[in-house]
C-alpha positions, 0 to 999 in steps of 0.5 A: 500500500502506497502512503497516497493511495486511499483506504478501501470504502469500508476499511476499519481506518479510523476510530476504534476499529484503527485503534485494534488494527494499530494493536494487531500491526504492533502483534505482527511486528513482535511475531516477526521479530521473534522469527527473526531471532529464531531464524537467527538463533537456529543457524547458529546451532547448525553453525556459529559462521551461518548467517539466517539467509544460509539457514534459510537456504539450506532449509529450502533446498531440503524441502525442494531436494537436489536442484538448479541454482536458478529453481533454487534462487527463485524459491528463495527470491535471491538474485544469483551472486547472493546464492552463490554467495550462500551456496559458497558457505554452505559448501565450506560448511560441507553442508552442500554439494554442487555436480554437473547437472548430466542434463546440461553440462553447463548447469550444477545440481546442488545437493544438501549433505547427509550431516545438513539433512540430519541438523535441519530435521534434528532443528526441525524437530526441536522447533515443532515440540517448541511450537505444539509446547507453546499452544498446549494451553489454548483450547481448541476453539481458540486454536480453530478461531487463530486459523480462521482468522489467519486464513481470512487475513491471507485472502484479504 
């Protein structure tokens, strides 16, 4: 949203509806901070050198499994010398590995190493328990209203 462009006819912009949407802002930017500090906190316990974006590099290339550069670049929405700059890293931490894509000589398939795997899902593990720990006390409607709501607000 541009600083110039009105509000949508009806949008809660004023008022005390401006006042919970200012709260809700506010909640949003502790949620994101604390993901940062975890983001954060979990590369450095698969290695204290590994920056948050080499964290989420190697996190995505798990789930993708091996692939391009390019694919891999896109799902994380770097540019390519920042991959590269990330991959580099990864490999010195002997967390990835590149070969020749057989397909195009040209081309690397990258392969996240056995010891990657077994941190990130070890990581993994530890932040759902983390996770499923923090909501036990919710009660299940609360839980059902938090998705309801989460997912109206992803189709806003």
């Amino acid at each position: 949203m541009t600083l110039d462009r009105p509000s949508p006819a009806g949008s809660p912009v004023g008022g005390a509806a401006g006042a919970e949407a200012d709260r809700l802002e506010q909640q949003f930017g502790l949620l994101f901070d604390a993901y940062r500090q975890r983001l954060r906190q979990r590369a450095t316990e698969i290695d204290p050198s590994l920056q948050p974006s080499g964290y989420r590099t190697i996190v995505t290339l798990i789930n993708l499994g091996p692939t391009g550069a390019t694919h891999l670049a896109d799902a994380l929405g770097f540019d390519k010398s920042v991959l590269s700059r990330q991959l580099h890293q990864l490999e010195l931490l002997e967390l990835v590995t590149r070969e020749q894509d057989p397909a195009d000589r040209r081309a690397v398939i990258i392969h996240a190493t056995p010891v990657a795997v077994a941190r990130v899902e070890a990581l993994k593990t530890l932040e759902r328990d983390e996770f499923r720990d923090r909501l036990s006390q919710w009660e299940a409607s609360e839980l059902s209203d938090l998705i309801r709501l989460l997912a109206k607000l992803n189709e806003a």
